[in-house]
C-alpha positions, -999 to 999 in steps of 0.1 A, spaced: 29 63 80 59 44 78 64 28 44 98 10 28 104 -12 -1 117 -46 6 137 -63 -22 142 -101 -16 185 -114 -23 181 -144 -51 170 -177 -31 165 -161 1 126 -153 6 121 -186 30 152 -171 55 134 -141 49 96 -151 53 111 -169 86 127 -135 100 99 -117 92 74 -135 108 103 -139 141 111 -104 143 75 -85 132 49 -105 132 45 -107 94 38 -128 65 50 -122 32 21 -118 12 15 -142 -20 15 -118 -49 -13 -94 -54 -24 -97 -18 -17 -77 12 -11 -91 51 -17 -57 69 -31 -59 105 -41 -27 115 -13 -3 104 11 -26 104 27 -51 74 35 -59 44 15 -52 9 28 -75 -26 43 -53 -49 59 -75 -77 78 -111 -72 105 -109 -47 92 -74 -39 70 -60 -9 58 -20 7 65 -30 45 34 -4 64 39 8 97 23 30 118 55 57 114 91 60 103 99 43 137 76 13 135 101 3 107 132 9 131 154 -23 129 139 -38 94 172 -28 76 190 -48 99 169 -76 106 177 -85 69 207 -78 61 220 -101 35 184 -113 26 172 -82 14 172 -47 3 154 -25 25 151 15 10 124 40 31 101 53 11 83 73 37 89 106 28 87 92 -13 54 82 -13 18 99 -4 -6 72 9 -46 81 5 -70 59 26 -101 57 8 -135 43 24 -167 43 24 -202 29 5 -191 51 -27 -152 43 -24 -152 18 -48 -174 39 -77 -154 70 -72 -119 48 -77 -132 28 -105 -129 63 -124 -100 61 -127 -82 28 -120 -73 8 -146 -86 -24 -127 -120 -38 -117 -130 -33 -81 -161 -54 -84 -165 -74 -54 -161 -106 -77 -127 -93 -87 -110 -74 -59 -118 -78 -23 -103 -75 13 -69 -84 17 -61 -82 -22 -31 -53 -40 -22 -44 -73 1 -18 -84 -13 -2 -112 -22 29 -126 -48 56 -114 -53 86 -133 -24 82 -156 -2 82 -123 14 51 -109 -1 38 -80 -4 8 -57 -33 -3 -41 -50 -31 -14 -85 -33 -2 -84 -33 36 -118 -42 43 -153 -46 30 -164 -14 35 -150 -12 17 -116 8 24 -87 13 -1 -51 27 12 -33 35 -21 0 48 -28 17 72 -51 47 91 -58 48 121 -34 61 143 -67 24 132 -82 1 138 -47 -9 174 -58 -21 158 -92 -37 130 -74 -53 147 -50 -66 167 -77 -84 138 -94 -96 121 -66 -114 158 -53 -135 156 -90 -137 117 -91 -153 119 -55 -174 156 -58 -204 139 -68 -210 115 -40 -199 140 -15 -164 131 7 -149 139 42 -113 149 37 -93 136 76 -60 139 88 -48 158 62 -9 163 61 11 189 36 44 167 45 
């Protein structure tokens, strides 16, 4: 996956909602939401800041660019490890450890949140209602992550796909 943090310049997020949507395709999310179609867009991560998604490094090729001036574009690709979660036990095996309710009433499709997860910093959006999570963390905490979410998950069984060690 392709992930980057996008920083909005003071005053410019309409010049900036109005390039993204020319150039990509995308909406900047209102906060705590997430517009991600498929692979590809842009998650709320606090005001005036966004985690653009692609499918790889490359499906962010030209983003720096393209906003030059409006905003501050950093890669966080190789920074971050991002965990897709899904499943009928998904949200009970998350709700472990996150320190916010995924009740259907309070967190649904299309919503984020960055937020904590096991003492470990984490960002997180619903995709579907599965339901599926992707969440993010620091790649320096993965190992520690990973290591939670095997014991939070052990007792409804899980499938473990597409692993990567980079």
């Amino acid at each position: 996956m392709g992930l980057a943090t996008l920083i909005a310049a003071d005053g410019q997020e309409t010049t900036l909602r109005q390039i993204l949507t020319d150039r990509f395709g995308w909406s900047l999310p209102e906060p705590g939401r997430a517009n991600v179609v498929g692979e590809r867009g842009l998650v709320w991560s606090a005001p005036g800041q966004w985690l653009a998604v692609a499918e790889s490094r490359q499906g962010l090729s030209g983003l720096a660019e393209a906003v030059h001036g409006l905003a501050a574009v950093t890669d966080q690709s190789d920074a971050r490890a991002l965990v897709r979660v899904t499943g009928p036990c998904a949200r009970m095996a998350l709700s472990k450890g996150l320190t916010i309710d995924l009740h259907p009433s309070a967190f649904r499709a299309g919503q984020a949140a960055v937020t904590s997860m096991a003492h470990i910093g984490a960002q997180i959006w619903q995709r579907n209602e599965a339901p599926t999570y992707d969440l993010t963390v620091a790649r320096s905490f993965a190992h520690s992550f990973w290591s939670w979410l095997d014991h939070a998950a052990a007792e409804f069984g899980y499938e473990a796909v597409g692993i990567s060690d980079h």
